[in-house]
N, C-alpha and C positions, 0 to 999 in steps of 0.2 A: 203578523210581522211586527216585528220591536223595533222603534227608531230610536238612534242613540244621539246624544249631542257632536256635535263636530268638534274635532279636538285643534288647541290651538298649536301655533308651530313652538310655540316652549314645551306642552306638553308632547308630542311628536318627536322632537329634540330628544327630552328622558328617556324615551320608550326608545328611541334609538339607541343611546349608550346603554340601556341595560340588555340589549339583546343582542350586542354584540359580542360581550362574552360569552352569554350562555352558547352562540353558536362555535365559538372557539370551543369550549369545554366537548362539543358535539362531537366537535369537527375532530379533535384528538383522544376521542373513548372510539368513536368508530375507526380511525388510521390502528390506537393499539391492538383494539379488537380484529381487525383483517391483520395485521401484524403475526398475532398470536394464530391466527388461521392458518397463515400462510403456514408458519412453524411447524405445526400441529400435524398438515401433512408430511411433512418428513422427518416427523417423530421427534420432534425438539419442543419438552414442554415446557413451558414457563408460568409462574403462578399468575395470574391478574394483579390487576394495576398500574398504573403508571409508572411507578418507582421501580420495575423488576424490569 
């Protein structure tokens, strides 16, 4: 078992703002991606990416 140090509420703080974007970034590759799903079934292709 590894014990790690307790982390303080500034460093807690960081670690919050930066993973808040990444789950944004998540949250809208997976909405394009079933997007492009949905399409796919009735034959409407689009390239990948956000910007198409």
């Amino acid at each position: 078992m590894r014990f790690v140090a307790i982390k303080s509420k500034d460093q807690q703080a960081i670690q919050c703002v930066h993973r808040i974007p990444q789950r944004l970034v998540k949250n809208t590759t997976a909405l394009s991606n079933q997007i492009r799903a949905f399409l796919g079934e009735y034959g409407i292709v689009i390239p990948q990416g956000i910007l198409h």
